[in-house]
Backbone as CSV, one residue per row, in Angstrom:
resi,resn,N_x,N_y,N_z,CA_x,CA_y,CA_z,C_x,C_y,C_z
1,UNK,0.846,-1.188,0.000,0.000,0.000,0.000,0.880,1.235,0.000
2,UNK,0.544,2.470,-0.164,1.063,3.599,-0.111,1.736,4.021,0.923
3,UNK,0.699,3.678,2.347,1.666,3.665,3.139,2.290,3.082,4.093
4,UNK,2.423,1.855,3.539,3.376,1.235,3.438,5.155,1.034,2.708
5,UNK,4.631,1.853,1.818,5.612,2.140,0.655,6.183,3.379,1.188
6,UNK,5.413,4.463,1.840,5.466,5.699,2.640,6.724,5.440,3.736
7,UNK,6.605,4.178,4.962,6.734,4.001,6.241,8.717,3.305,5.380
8,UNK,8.450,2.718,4.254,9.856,2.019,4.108,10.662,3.266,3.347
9,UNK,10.255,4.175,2.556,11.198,5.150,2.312,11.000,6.166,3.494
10,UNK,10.795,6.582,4.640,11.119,6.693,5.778,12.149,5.994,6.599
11,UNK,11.575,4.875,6.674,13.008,3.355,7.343,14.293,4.255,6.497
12,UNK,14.030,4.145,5.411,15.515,4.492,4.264,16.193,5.442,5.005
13,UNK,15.532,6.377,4.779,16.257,7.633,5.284,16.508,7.857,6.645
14,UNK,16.213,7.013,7.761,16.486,7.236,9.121,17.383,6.292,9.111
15,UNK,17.853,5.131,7.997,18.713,4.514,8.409,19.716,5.269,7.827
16,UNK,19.868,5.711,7.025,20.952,6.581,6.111,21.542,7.210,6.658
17,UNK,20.471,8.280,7.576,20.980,9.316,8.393,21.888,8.645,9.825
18,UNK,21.568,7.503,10.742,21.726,6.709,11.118,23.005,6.558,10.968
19,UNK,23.300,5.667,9.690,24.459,5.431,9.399,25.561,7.053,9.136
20,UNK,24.818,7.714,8.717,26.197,8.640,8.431,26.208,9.150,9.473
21,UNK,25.610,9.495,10.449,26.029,9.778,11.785,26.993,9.083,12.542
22,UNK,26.917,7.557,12.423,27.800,6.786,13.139,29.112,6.726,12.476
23,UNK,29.375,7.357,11.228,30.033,7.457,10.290,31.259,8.582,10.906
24,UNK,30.482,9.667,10.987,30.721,11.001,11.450,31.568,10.869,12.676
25,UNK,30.918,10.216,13.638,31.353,9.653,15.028,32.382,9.331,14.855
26,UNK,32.423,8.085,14.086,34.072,7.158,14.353,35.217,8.168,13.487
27,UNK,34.535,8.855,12.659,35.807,9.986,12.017,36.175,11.048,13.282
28,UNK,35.553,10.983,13.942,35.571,12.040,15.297,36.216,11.192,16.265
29,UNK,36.382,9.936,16.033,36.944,9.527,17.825,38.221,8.984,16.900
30,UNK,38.457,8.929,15.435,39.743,8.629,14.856,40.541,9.540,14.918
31,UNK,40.354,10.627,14.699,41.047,11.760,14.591,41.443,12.509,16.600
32,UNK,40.390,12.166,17.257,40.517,12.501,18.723,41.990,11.792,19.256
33,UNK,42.131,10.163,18.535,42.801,8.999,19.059,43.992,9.503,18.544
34,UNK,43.945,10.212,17.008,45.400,10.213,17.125,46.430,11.322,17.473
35,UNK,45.358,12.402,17.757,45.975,13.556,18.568,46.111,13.223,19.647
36,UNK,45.342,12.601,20.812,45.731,11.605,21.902,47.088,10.825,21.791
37,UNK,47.140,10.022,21.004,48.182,9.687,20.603,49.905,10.107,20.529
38,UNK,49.877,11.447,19.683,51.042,12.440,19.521,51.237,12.802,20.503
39,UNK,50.167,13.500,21.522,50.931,13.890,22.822,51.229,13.285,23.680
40,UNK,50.911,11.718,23.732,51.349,10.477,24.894,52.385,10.611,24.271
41,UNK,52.658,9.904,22.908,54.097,9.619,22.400,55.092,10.806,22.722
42,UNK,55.057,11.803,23.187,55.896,13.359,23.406,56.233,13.302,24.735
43,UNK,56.193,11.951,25.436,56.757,11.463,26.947,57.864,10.969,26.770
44,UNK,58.072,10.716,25.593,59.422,9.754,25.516,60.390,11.052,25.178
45,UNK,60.164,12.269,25.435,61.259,13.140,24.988,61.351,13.746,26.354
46,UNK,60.627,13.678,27.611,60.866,14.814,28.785,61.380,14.121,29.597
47,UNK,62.344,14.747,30.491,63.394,14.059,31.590,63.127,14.553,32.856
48,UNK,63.579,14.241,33.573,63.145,14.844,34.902,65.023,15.172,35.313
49,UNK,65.370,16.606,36.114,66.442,16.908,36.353,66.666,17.189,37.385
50,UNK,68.027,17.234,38.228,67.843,17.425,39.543,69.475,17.462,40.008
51,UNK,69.778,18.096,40.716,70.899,18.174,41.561,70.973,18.862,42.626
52,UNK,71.851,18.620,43.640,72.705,18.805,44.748,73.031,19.635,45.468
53,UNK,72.891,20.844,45.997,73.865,21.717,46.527,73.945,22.256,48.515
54,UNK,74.845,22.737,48.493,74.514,22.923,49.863,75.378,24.874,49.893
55,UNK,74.372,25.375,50.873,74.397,26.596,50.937,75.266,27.121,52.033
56,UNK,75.807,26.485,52.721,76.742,26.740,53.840,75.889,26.670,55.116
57,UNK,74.833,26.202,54.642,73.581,26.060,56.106,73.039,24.762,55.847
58,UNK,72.475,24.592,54.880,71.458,23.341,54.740,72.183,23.100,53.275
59,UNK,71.786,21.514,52.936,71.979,20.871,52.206,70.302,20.712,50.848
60,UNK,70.193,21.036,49.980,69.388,20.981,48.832,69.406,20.357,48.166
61,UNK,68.088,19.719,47.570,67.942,19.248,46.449,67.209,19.446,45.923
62,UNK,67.503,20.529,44.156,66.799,21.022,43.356,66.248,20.052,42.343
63,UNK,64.779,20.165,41.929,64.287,19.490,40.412,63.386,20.139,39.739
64,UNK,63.506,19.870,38.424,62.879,19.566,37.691,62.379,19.215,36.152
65,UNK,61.956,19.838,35.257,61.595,19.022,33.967,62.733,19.736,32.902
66,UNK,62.466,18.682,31.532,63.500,18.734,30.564,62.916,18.134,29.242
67,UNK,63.388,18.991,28.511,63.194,18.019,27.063,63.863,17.501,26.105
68,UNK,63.988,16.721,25.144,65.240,16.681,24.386,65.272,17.783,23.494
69,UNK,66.103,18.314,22.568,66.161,17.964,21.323,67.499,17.936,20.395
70,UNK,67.152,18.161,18.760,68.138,18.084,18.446,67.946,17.452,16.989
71,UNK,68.417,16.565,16.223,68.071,16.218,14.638,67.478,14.740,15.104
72,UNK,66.266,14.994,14.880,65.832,13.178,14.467,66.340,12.340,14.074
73,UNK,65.658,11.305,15.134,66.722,9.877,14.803,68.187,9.882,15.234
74,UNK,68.659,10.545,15.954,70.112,10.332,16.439,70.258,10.152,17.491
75,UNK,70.732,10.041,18.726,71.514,9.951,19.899,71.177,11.158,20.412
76,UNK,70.238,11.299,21.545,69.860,12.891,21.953,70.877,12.868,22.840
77,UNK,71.552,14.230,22.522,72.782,15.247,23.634,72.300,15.897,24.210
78,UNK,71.212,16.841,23.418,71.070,18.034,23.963,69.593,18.071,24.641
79,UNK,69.629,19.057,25.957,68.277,19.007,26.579,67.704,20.625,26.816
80,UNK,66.543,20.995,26.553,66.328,22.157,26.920,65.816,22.755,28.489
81,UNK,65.487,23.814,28.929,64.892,23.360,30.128,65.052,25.019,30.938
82,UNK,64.178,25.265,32.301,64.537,26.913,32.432,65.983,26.901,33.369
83,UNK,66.074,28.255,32.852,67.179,28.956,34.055,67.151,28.468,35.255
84,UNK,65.704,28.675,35.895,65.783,28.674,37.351,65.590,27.228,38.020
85,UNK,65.812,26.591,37.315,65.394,24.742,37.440,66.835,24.750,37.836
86,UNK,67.938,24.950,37.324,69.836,24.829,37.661,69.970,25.900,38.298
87,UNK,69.235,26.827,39.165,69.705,28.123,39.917,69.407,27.413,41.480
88,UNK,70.871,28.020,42.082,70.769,27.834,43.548,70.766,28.981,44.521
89,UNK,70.078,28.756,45.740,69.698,29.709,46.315,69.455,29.375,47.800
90,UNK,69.574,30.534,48.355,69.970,30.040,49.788,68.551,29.962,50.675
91,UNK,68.477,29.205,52.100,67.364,29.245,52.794,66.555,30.693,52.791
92,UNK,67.407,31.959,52.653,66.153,33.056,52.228,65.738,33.377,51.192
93,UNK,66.325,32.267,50.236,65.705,32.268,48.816,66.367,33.388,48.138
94,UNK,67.815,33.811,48.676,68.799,34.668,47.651,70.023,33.751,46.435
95,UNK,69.897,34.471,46.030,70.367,34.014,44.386,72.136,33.817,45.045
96,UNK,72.565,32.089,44.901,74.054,31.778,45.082,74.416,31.673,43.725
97,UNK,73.856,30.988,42.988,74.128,30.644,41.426,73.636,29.636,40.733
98,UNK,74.698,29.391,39.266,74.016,28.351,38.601,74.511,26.923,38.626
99,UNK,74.339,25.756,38.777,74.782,24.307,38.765,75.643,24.567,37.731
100,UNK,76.428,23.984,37.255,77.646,23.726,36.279,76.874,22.498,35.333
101,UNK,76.727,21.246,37.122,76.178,19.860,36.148,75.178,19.871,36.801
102,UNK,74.828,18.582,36.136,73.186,18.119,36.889,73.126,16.909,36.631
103,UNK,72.363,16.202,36.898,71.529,14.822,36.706,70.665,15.143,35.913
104,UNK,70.438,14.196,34.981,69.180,13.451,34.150,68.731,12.320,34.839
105,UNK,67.540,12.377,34.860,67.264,11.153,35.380,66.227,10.624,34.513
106,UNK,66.701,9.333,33.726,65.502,8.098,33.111,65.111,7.233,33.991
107,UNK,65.157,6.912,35.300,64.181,5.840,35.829,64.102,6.340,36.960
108,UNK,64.950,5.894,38.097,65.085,6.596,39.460,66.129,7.262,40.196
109,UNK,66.387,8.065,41.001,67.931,8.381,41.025,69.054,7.503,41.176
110,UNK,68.336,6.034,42.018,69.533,5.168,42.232,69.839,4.367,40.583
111,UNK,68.892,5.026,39.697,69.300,3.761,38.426,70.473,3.942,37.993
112,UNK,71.142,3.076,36.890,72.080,3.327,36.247,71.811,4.376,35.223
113,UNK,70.716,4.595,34.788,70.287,4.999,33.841,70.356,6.523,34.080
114,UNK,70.508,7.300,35.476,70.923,8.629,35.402,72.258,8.609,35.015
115,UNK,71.694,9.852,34.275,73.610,10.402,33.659,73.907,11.824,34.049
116,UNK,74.938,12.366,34.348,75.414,13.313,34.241,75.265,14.586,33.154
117,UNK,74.972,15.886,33.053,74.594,16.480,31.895,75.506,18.103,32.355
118,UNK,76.066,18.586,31.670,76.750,20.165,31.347,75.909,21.224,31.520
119,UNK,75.894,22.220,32.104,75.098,23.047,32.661,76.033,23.931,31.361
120,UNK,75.049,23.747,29.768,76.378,24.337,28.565,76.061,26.026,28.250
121,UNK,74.527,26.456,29.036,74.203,27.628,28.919,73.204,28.463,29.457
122,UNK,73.658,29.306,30.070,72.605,29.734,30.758,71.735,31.548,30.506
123,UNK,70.744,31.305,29.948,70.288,32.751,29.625,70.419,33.898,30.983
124,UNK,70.900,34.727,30.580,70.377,35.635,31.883,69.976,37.311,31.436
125,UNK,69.831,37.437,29.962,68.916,38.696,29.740,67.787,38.625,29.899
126,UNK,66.896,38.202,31.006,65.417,37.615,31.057,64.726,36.468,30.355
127,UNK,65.221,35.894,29.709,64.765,34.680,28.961,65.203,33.469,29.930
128,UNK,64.030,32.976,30.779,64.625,31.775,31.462,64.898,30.704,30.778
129,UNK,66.009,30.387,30.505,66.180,29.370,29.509,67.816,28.951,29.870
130,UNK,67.745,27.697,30.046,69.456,27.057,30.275,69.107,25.612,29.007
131,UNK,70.105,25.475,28.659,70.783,24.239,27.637,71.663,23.236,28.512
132,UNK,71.522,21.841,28.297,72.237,20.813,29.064,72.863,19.884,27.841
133,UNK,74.110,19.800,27.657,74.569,18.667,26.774,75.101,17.431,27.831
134,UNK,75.091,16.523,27.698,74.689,15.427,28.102,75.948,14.422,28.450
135,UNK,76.245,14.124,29.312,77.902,13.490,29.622,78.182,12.721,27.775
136,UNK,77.259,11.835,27.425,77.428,11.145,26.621,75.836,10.670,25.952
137,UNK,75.456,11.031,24.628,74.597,10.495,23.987,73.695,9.547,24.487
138,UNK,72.282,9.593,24.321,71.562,8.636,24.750,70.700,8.235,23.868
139,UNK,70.070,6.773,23.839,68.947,6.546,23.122,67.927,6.503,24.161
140,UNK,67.561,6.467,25.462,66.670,6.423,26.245,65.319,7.278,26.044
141,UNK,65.560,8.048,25.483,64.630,9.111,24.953,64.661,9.876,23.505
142,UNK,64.253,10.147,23.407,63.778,11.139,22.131,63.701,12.433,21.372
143,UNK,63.812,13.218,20.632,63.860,14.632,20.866,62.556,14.986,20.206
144,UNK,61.989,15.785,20.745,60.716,16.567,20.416,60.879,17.635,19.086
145,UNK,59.828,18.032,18.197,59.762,18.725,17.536,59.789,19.612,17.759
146,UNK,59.920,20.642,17.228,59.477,22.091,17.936,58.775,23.238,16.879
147,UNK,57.733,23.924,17.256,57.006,24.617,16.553,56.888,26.053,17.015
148,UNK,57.182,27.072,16.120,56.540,28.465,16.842,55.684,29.187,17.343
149,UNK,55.004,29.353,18.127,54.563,29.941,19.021,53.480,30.997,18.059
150,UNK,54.191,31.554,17.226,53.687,32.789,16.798,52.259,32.314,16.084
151,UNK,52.726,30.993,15.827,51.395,30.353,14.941,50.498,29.715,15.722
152,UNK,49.927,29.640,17.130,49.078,29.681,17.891,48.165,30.175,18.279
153,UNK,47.030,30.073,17.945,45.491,31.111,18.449,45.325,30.517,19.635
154,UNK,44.280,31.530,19.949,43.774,31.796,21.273,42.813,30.794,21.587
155,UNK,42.377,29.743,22.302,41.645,28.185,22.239,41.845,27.412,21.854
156,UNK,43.466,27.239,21.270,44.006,26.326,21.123,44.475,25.175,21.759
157,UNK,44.146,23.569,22.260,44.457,23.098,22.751,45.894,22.753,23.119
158,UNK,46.024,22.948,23.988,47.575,22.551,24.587,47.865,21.762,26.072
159,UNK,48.954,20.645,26.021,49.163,20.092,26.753,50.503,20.323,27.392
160,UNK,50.314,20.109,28.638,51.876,20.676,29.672,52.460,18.984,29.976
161,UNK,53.428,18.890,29.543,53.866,17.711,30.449,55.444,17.945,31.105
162,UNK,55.559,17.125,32.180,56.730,17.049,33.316,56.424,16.335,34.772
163,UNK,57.460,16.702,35.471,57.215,15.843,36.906,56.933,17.360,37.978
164,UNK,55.451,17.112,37.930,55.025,18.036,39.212,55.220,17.504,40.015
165,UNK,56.157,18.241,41.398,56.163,17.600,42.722,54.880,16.555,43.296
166,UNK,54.070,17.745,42.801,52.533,17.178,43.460,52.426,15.776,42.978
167,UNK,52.466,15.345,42.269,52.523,13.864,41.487,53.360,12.847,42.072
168,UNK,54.782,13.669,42.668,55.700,12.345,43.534,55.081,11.465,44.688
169,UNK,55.467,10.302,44.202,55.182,9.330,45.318,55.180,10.687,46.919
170,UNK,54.542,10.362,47.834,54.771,11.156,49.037,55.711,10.501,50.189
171,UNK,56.254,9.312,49.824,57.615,8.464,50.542,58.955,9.341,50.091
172,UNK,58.643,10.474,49.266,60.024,10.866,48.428,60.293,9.820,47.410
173,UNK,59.909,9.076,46.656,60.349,8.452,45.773,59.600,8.482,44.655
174,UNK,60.707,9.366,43.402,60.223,10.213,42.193,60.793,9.251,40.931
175,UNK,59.268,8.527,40.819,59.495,8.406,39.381,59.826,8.697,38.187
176,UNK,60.773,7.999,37.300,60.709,9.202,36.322,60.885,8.634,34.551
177,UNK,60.115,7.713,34.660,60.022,6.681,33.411,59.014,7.695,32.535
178,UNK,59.440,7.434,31.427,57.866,7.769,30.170,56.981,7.821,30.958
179,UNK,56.426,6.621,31.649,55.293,6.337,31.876,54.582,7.371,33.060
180,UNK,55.381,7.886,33.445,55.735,8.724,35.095,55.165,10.076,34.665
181,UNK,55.848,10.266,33.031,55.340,11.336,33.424,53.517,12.115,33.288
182,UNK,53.433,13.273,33.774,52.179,13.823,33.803,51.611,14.941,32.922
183,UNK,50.673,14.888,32.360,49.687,15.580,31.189,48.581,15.681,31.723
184,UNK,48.554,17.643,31.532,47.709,18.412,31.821,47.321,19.027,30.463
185,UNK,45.983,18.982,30.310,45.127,19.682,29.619,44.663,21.200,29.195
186,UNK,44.970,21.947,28.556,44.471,23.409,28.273,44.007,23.871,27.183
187,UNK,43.634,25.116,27.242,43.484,25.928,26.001,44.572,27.166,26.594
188,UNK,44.771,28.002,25.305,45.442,29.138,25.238,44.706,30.034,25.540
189,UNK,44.721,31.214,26.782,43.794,32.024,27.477,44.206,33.552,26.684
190,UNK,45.301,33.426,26.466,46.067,34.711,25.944,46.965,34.435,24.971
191,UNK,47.096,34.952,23.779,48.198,34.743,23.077,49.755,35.071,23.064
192,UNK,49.837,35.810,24.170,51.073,36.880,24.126,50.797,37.452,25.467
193,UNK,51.852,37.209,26.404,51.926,37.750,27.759,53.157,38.337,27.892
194,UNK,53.498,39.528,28.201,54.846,40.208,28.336,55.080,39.951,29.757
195,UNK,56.699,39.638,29.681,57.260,40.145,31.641,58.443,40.287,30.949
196,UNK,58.307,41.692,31.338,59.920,42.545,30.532,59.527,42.467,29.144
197,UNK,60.925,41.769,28.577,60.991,42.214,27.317,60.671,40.969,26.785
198,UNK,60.444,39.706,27.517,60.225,38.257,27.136,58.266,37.668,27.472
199,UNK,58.538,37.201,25.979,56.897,36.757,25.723,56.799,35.432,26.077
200,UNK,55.844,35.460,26.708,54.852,33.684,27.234,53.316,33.659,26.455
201,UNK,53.431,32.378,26.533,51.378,32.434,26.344,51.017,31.989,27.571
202,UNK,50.094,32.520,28.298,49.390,32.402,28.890,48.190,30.902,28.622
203,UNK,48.386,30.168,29.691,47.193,29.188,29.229,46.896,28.638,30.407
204,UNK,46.025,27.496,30.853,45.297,27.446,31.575,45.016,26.188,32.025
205,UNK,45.967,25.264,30.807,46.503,23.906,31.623,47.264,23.841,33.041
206,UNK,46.931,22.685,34.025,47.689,23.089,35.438,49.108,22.282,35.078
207,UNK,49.636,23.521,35.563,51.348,24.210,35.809,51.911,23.912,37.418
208,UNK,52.862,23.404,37.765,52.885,23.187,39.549,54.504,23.037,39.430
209,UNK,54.793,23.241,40.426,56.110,23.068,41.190,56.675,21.882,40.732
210,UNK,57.809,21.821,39.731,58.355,20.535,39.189,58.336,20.558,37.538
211,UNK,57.076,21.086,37.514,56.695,21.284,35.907,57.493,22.153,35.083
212,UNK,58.306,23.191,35.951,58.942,23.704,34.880,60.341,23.053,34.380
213,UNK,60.241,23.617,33.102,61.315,23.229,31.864,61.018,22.491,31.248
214,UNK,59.395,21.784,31.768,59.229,20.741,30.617,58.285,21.562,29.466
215,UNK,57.938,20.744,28.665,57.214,21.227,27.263,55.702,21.458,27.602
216,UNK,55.252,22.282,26.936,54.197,22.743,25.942,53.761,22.494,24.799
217,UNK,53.249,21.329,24.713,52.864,20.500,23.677,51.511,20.940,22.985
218,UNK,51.590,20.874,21.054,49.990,21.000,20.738,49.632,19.561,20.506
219,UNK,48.408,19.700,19.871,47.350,18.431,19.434,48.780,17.499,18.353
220,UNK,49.563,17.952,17.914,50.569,16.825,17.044,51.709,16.784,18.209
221,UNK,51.853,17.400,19.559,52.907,16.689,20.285,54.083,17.293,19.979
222,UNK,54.355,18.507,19.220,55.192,19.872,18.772,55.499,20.285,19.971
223,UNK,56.639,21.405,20.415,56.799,21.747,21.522,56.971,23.031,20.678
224,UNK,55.793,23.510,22.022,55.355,25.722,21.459,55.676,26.016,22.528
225,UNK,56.181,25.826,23.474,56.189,26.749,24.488,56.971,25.475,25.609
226,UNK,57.842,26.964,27.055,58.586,26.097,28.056,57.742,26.182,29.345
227,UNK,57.057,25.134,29.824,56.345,25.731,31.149,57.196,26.110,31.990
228,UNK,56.977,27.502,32.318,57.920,28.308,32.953,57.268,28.620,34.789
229,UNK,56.794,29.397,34.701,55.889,29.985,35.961,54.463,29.886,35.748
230,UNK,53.597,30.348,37.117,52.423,30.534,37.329,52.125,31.844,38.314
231,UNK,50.539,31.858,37.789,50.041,32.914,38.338,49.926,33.154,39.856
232,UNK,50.248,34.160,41.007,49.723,33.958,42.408,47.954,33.253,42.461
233,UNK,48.125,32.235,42.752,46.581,31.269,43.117,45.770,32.664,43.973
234,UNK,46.336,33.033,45.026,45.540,33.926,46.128,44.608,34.786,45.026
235,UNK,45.380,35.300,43.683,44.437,36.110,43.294,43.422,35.992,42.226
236,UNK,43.074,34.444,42.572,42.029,34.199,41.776,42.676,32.719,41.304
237,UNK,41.940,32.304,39.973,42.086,30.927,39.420,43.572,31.001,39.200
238,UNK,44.675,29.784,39.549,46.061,30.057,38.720,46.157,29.985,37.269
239,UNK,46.811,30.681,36.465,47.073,30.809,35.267,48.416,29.897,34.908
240,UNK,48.860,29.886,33.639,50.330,29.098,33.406,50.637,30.097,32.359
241,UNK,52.399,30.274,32.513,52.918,30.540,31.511,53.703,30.254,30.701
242,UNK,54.061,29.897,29.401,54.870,28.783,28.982,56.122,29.905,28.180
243,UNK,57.136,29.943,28.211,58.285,30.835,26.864,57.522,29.885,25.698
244,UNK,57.752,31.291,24.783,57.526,31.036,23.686,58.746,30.220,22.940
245,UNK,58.571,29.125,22.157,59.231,28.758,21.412,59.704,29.689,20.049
């Protein structure tokens, strides 16, 4: 009957629609998976750093994050990472100086697998930024891409990864495998944040004590930015700021 004939080209088209919806979907959770993807895989390039010092009062131990880089596919030397991650400073928190060396650390501090690294440069016209070349070449890790900054809008997803204190075991015992490390979630709140004469983006992934020097990762796992500092919490939500790449 008619409508009958009516009720099955109806069926048609709700299955059609049906189907290209579910269609739509799995192109949406393919494309989700493999930007998921790029920024897990962008663990195998961050280190966790740390060394030693003693101030003529108390004895210290500074950390925190690192990244590789350098030419794909080779033996990573070189590590990036901030100024104030290798700066020492005394119980009133006055400026003694900078580490020379440091530790890398790939598993735990007692592994074999920490190495020794060159404290090979240290910014000090406001750009927190120090360079580490590496006692000797490693394959343990990876070097990250790196992308400019300048080509970043404002809601752009971005991911922070490194070893936030907050994340360490609370026995003191700091993991520091791929697997260890931690990814935080953001968008870009601001495109361009001045302090002095040196630009950050502002974003809104959580940033914590430990996190700096590691990367600022986008949706392909690129490194745009160094998580550097954060905003005073007291005055409202904390903010993050990453150097611009």
């Amino acid at each position: 009957s008619n409508w009958e004939e009516y009720d099955m080209k109806t069926a048609r088209k709700w299955l059609s629609l049906i189907l290209m919806l579910a269609l739509a979907l799995s192109l949406t959770i393919t494309s989700a998976s493999a930007d998921t993807t790029a920024v897990v895989d962008a663990r195998k390039g961050v280190v966790r750093i740390a060394f030693t010092y003693s101030d003529g009062v108390y004895d210290w131990l500074s950390q925190g994050s690192g990244f590789c880089v350098g030419t794909e596919g080779s033996p990573v030397e070189y590590i990036l990472t901030n100024a104030h991650v290798v700066t020492m400073t005394d119980y009133n928190d006055e400026f003694i100086g900078y580490a020379s060396e440091v530790y890398v650390v790939f598993d735990d501090f007692d592994s074999d697998s920490t190495v020794k690294a060159k404290v090979l440069k240290v910014f000090t016209d406001g750009v927190d930024l120090a360079i580490l070349r590496l006692e000797a070449p490693t394959t343990l890790r990876k070097q990250l891409p790196l992308r400019s900054a300048e080509g970043v809008s404002i809601m752009s997803s971005v991911y922070a990864l490194g070893f936030p204190a907050i994340a360490d075991d609370s026995t003191g015992y700091a993991p520091s495998k791929e697997e260890d490390v931690t990814i935080t979630e953001g968008k870009v709140t601001k495109e361009e944040y001045m302090d002095g004469s040196t630009k950050y983006m502002q974003v809104d992934a959580a940033i914590s004590s430990g996190n700096s020097g590691g990367p600022l990762v986008d949706e392909n796992g690129a490194v745009i930015g160094i998580n550097t500092q954060v905003s005073d919490p007291s005055h409202g939500t904390g903010l993050g700021y990453a150097l611009y790449i």
